[in-house]
C-alpha positions in Angstrom: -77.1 24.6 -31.4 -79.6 27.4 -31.6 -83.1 27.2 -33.4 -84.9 29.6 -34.5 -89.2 28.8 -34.6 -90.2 31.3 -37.2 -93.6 30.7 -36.4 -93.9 31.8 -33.2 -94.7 35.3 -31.6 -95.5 36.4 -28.5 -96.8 40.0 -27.4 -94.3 41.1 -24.6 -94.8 43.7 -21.9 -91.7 46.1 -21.2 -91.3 44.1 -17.8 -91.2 40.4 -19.8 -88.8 41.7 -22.6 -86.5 43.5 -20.3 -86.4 39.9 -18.7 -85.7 38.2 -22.0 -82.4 40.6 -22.5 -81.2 39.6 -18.5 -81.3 35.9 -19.9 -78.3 37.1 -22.4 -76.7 39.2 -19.8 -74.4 36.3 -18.0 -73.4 35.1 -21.7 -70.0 36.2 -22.7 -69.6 38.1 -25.9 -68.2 35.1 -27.5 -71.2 33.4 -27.2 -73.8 36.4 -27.7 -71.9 37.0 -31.0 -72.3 33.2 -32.0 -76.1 33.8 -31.3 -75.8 36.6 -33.3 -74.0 35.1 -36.6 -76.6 32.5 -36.2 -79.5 34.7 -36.4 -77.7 36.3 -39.8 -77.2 33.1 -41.2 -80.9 32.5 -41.1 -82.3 35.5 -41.7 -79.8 36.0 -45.0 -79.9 32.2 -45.9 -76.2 31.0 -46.0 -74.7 28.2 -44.6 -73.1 29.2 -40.8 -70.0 26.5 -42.0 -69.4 28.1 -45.4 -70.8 32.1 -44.9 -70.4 34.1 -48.4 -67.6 36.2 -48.5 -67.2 39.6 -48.9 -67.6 41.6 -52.5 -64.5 43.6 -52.4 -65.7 45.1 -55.9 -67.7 47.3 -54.1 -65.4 49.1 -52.1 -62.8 51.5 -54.2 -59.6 53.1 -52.4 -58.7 56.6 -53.0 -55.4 58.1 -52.2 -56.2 60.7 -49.1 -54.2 63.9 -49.9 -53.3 66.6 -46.9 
C-alpha cells in the first residue's frame, strides 16, 4: 500500500523531478491509476474501499434537437 507523509517537502531541481516522473514510467496504467485514486482518496478524505458516489442531481439531460 501507498503512504502518503504530508509533512515532508523537498525543493527539486528540473533534473531531480524529471527523475522522480521516470520512476512512474515502467508502471502500467493500472497501477499509476491506483496511485492516482489513492492520492484522491487522501486528499478528498473518503475511504478507498467505500469512495462516495456520484451526485447525479447535478447533472440534468436535455433533449438535443437538429
Amino acid at each position: 500500500m501507498y503512504k502518503l507523509d504530508r509533512n515532508s517537502f523537498k525543493i527539486q531541481t528540473f533534473e531531480e523531478a524529471a527523475s522522480y516522473t521516470n520512476e512512474y514510467k515502467h508502471l502500467s496504467i493500472n497501477e499509476r491509476l491506483r496511485i492516482a485514486f489513492y492520492l484522491n482518496s487522501v486528499a478528498f478524505h473518503f475511504d478507498i474501499n467505500h469512495p462516495p458516489k456520484m451526485d447525479r442531481t447535478v447533472f440534468e439531460m436535455r433533449k438535443h434537437e437538429s
